[in-house]
C-alpha positions as CSV (number, residue, x, y, z in Angstrom):
1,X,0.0,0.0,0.0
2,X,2.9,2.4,0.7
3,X,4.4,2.4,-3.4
4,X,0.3,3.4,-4.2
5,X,0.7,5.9,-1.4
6,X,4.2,7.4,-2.6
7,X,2.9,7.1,-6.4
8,X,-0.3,9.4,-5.3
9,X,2.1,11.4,-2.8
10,X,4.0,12.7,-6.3
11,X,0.9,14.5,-7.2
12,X,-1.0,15.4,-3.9
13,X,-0.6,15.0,-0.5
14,X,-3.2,12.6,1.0
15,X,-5.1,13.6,4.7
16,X,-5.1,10.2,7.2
17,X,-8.6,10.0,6.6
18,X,-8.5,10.3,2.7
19,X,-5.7,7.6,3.3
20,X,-7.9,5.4,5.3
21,X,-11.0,5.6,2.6
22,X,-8.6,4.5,0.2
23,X,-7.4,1.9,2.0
24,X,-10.9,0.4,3.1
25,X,-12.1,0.5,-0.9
26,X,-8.6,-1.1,-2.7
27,X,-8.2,-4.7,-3.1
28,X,-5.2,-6.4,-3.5
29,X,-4.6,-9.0,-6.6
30,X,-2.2,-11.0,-7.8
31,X,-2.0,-12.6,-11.1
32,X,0.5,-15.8,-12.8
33,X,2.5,-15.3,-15.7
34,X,0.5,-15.2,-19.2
35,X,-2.8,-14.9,-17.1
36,X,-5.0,-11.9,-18.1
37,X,-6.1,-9.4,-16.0
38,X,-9.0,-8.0,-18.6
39,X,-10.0,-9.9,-21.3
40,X,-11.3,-7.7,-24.8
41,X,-15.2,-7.5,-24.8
42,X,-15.3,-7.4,-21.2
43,X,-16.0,-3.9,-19.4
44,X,-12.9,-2.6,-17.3
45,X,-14.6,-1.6,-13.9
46,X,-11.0,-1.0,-12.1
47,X,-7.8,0.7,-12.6
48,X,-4.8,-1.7,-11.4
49,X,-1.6,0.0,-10.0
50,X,1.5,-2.0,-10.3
51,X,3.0,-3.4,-7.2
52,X,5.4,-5.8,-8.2
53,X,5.7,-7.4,-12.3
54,X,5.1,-6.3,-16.0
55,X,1.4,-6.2,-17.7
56,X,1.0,-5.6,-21.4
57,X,-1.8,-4.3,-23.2
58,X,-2.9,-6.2,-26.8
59,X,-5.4,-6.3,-29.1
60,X,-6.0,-8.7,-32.2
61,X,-5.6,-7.8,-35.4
62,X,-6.4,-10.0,-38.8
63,X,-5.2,-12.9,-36.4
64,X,-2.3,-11.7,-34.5
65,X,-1.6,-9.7,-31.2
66,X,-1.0,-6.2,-31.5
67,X,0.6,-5.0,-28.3
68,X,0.1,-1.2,-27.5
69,X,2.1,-0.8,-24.1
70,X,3.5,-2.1,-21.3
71,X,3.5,-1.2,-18.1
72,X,5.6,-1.6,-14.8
73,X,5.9,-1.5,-11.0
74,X,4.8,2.1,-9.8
75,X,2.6,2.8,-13.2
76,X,-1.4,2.6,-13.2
77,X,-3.0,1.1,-15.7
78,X,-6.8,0.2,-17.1
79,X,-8.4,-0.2,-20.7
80,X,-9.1,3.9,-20.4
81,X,-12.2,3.6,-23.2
82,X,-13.6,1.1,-21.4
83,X,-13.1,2.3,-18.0
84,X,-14.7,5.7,-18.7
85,X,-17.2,5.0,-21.3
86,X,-18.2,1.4,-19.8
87,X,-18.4,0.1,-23.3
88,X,-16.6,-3.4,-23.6
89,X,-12.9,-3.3,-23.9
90,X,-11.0,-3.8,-27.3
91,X,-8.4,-5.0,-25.6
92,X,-6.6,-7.5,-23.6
93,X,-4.4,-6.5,-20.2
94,X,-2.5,-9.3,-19.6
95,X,0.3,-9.8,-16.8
96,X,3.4,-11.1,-18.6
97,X,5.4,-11.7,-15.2
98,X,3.9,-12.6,-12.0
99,X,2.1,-9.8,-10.8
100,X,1.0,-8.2,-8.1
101,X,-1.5,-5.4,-8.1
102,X,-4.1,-2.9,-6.2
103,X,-7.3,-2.3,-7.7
104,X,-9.8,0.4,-7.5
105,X,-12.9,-0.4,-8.4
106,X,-15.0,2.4,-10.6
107,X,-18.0,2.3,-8.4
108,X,-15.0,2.7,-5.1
109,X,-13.7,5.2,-6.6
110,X,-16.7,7.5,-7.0
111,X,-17.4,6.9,-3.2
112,X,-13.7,8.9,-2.8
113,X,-14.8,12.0,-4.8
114,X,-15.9,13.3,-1.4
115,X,-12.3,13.8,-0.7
116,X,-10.9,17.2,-2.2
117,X,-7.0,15.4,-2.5
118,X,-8.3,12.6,-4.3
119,X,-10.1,14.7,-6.8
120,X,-6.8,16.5,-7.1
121,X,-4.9,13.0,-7.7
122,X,-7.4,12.3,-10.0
123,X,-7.3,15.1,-12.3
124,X,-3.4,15.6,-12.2
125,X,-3.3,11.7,-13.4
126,X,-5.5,11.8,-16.1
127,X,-4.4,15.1,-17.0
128,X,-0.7,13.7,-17.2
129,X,-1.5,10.3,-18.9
130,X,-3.4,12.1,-21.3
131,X,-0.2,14.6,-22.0
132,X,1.7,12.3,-22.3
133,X,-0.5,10.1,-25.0
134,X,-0.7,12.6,-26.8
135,X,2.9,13.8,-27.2
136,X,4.4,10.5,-27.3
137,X,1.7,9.7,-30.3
138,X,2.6,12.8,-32.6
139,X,6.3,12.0,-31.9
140,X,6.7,8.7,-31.9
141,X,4.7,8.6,-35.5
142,X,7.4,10.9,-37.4
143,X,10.5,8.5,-35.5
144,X,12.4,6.4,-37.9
145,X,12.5,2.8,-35.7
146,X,16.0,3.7,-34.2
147,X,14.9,6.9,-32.8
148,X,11.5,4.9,-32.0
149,X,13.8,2.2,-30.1
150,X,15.8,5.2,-28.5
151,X,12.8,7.2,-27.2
152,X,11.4,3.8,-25.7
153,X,14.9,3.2,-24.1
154,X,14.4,7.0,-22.4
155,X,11.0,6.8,-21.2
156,X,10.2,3.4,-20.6
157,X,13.7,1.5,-19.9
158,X,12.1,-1.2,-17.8
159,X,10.0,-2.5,-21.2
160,X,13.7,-2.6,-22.7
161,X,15.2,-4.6,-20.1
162,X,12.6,-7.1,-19.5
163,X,10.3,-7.2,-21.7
164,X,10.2,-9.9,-24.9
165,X,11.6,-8.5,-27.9
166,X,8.1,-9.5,-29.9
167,X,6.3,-7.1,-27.7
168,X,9.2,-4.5,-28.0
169,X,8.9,-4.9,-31.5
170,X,5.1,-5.0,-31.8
171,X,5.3,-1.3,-29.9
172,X,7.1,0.3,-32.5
173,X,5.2,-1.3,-35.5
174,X,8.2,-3.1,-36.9
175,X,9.4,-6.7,-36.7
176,X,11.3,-8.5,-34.3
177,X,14.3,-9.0,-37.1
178,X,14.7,-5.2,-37.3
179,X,14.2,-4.6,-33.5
180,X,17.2,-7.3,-33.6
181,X,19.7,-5.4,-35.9
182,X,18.9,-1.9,-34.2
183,X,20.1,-3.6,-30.8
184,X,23.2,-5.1,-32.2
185,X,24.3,-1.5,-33.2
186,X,23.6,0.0,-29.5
């Protein structure tokens, strides 16, 4: 509880009784290799926050996985469209190490709006995902893949180190062969 406490901490400072709402309305999950954590056409009711492990985010397309991202310890994560719009989500969240997570259910979450800090947290997240989607997106479209592998090496350097080279590669929209030959240069 104290990483989700420190992670919220970076954006607002939590009162003990803000703190102890949260803690009464989290739940604490843990998930095995390859297991998933949201399957696609399923609504996404919670946001997960990563305690311990990687999770990666996939879709299929004309057969194949398409991954999109992946996250790791200290990062939150949900199927966003779903979670907001409660339409089923297009994709999968999967946990691709053992994984352990805390959850916040939509419904719990409403019940903290009462609390002025955690509407602060709230807004200063999804302000600062949504920043950073949207900057990464425009940028990361105009990168050749080297700059593309670069700029994931900078802002992401866990997904680099530990994460399979077919999910790396997937990221960047090119395959694993030239993911390969843009490592052996670095």
């Amino acid at each position: 509880m104290q990483q989700l406490l420190n992670f919220i901490n970076q954006y607002t400072h939590l009162e003990k009784d803000t703190i102890n709402a949260l803690e009464k309305r989290v739940e604490f999950e843990s998930f095995k290799k390859n297991e998933l954590i949201l399957k696609q056409g399923i609504i996404a009711n919670k946001v997960w926050f990563i305690v311990k492990g990687l999770v990666r985010k996939f879709y299929y397309h004309e057969g194949k996985e398409v991954t999109t991202w992946i996250h790791a310890e200290n990062e939150m994560c949900t199927s966003m469209h779903s979670y907001f719009q409660k339409k089923p989500s297009e994709e999968n969240i999967q946990a691709i190490e053992d994984t352990e997570l805390i959850s916040l259910s939509y419904e719990k979450s409403l019940e903290l709006n009462i609390y002025p800090e955690f509407n602060t947290f709230s807004q200063e997240l999804l302000t600062k995902q949504f920043a950073c989607i949207d900057e990464f997106s425009k940028k990361f479209s105009l990168m050749n893949a080297s700059e593309k592998y670069q700029a994931l090496s900078e802002i992401a350097p866990e997904i680099i180190k530990r994460a399979k080279l077919g999910y790396i590669a997937s990221i960047m929209g090119i395959s694993q062969e030239t993911l390969s030959r843009i490592r052996a240069k670095k």
